[in-house]
N, C-alpha and C positions, 0 to 999 in steps of 0.2 A: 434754957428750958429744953425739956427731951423734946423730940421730933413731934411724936404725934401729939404733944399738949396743944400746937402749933398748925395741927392735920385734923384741926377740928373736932377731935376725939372729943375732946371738952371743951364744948362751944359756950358754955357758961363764960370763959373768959373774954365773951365779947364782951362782957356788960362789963368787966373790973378797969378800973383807974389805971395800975397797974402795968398795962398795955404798955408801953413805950419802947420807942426803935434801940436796936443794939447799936453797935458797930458793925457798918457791913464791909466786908473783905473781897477786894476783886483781884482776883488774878488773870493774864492773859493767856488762855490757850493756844491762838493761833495770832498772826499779825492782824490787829484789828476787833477779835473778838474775843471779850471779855467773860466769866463768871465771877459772878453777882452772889453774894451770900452774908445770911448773919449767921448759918448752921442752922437755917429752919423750911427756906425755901433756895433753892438755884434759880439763878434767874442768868439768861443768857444776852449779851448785847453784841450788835457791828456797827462800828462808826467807821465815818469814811466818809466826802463828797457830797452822796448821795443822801445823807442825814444818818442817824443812830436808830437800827433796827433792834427794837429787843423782844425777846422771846418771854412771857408772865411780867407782870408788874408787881408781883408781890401782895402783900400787907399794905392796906393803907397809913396806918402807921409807923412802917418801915420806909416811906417815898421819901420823909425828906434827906434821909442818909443816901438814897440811890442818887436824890439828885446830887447833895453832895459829892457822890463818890463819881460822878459825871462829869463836872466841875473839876477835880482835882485832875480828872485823866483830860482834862481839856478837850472834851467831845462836848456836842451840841446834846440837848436832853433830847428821849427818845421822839421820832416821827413817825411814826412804824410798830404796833404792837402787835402781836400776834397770840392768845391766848390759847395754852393749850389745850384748856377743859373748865369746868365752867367756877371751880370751888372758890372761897371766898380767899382763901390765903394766893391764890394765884390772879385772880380779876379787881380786889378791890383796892391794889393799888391804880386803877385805871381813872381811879377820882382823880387821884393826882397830874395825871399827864393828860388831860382835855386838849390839850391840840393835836393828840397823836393819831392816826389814824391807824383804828383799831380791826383787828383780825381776827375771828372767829367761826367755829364748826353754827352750823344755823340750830342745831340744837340749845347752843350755849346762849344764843340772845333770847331764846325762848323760858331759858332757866333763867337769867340776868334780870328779865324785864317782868320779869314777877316775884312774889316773897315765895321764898319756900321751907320744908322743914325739914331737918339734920339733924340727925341724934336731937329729937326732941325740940330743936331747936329754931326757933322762925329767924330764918338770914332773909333780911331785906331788899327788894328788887334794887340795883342798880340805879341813879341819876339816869336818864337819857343823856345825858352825853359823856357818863364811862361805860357805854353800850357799845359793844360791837357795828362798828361803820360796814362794814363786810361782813357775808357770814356767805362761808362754801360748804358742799357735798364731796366734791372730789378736789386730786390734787390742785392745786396753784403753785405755779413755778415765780417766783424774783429774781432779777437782774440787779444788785444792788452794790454798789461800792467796791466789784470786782467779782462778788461772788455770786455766784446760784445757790438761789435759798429754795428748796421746797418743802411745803406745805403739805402733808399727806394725813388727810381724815383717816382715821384707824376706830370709829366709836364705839362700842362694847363693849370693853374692858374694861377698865376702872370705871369709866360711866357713858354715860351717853354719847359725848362732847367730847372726846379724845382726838389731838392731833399730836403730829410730830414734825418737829420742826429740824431739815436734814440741809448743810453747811455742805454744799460737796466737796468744792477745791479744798477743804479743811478738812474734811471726812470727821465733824462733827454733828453728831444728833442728841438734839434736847427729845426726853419722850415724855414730858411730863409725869404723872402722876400713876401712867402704865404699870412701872416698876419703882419699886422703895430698896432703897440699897441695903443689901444685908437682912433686912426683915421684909413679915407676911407683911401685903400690902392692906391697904382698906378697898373696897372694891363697892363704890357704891350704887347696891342694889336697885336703889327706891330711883335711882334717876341712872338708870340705862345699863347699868356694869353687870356683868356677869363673868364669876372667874373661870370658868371654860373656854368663856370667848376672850378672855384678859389672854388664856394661856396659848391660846390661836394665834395672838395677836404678838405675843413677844416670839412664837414661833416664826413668824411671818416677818420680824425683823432682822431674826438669826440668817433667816433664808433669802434677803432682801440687800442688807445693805455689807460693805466690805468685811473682811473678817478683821482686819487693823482701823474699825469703827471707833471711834471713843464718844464711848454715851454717857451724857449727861440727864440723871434722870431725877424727877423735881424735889426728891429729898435723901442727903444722903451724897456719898462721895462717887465720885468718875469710875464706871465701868468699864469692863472690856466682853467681848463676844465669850470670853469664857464664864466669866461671871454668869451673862442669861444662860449661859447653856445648865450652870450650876441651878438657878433661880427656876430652870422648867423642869429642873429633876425635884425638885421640892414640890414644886406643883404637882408636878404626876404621882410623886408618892401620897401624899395627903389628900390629893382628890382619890385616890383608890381607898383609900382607907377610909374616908366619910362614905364614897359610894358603898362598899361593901356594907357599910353596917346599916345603912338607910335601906336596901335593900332586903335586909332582913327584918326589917318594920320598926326599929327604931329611931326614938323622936328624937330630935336636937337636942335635945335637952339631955338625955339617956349615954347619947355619944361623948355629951361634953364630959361624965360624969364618968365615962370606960376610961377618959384617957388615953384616949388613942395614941393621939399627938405627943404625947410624952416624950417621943427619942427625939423631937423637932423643937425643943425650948431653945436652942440656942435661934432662933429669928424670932423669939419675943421680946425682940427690941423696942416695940412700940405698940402694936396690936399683940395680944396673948393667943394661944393656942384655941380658946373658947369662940373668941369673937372669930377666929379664920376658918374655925367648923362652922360658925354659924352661914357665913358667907358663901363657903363650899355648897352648903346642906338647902341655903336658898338657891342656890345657882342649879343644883340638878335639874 
């Protein structure tokens, strides 16, 4: 299935049969920690001693192939979850792993623990106990199976409930859902995101973490510092271009309709030109 059938776009496919897990693929990036994929969601793992920390739980539908894929790598199933914002494709594997103890931004158990609606769509509160055991404001550092893991709230951007999850000795970071590889991302308005502050925020990574970073970002293949830097020149151009014309008193609808976007089709990989003006044009 393309990416964003999977990114919620079409939440109607909650209700279909239909649903069933892929084969998921994990490869090792560094000694210890794993990426997790069926080509719809990245999900990041460290086994070690100290138990398997992993970074989103996915698709509830997609658990039993993680656990499987746990199993085959002879690690214990996760202890340790860390959620990095609150969407359904990345929390509601959390049904599945009930003994783990769960990580989250405090925004996100405040989404989790009530219904909410998405593209039209009622996604249903969370069980209490695939609820967020923890929920932070600022960073939290871990001490886990060798490595220093941290925990940095970044909310804004994609939504409210944004974290990233930073591997230092590995000089790996998961940013969830911040950035979409290769395409305009979704940027959800109605619960915290705004893409000025999305574009703040991947600025804030460029300027933050190693330039020999490898980002892992929650859909889509492994980045480099060059990549964002491409990704914020896209931002700036298309945000000037929705500002200009909103400026001149034109409605969303008007802009979608000039075609601004037009030299920019190649990142309608998953969201169109339409719905990233629209995002833009809510975000001023």
């Amino acid at each position: 299935m393309k990416i964003f059938l999977l990114i919620i776009s079409v939440l109607s496919m909650l209700n279909l049969s239909a649903q069933t897990p892929g084969k998921m693929k994990s490869a090792e990036l560094s000694k210890g920690i794993f990426l997790h994929s069926t080509g719809d969601v990245n999900l990041v793992s460290l086994s070690g001693p100290d138990g398997t920390f992993l970074v989103d739980a996915g698709w509830d539908y997609e658990a039993p192939a993680l656990k499987t894929n746990f199993d085959s790598l002879k690690t214990e199933q996760p202890k340790y979850i860390v959620s990095t914002h609150w969407h359904l494709d990345h929390v509601f594997g959390n049904k599945a792993f009930t003994d783990a103890f769960i990580i989250a931004h405090v925004n996100t158990k405040k989404y989790v623990s009530a219904d909410q609606t998405l593209f039209t769509e009622t996604i249903k509160a969370l069980p209490l106990e695939a609820q967020p055991n923890m929920t932070i404001k600022d960073t939290v550092t871990l001490y886990l199976n060798g490595e220093t893991i941290k925990i940095i709230p970044i909310p804004g951007g994609h939504t409210g409930t944004d974290m990233l999850v930073y591997f230092e000795k590995a000089n790996i970071l998961h940013v969830g859902d911040l950035i979409f590889a290769d395409m305009f991302p979704f940027v959800d308005v109605n619960h915290g995101g705004n893409v000025l502050k999305a574009r703040e925020r991947i600025k804030e990574i460029l300027n933050t973490f190693p330039k020999t970073v490898r980002i892992i970002p929650g859909h889509g293949r492994e980045l480099s510092v060059s990549d964002l830097s491409s990704y914020i020149m896209m931002y700036d151009a298309t945000i000037k271009l929705v500002k200009e014309q909103k400026q001149k008193g034109k409605t969303m609808k008007e802009i979608q309709d000039m075609k601004v976007l037009k030299d920019f089709a190649k990142w309608e990989k998953g969201f169109g030109c339409d719905q990233w003006i629209e995002y833009i044009y809510l975000s001023l």
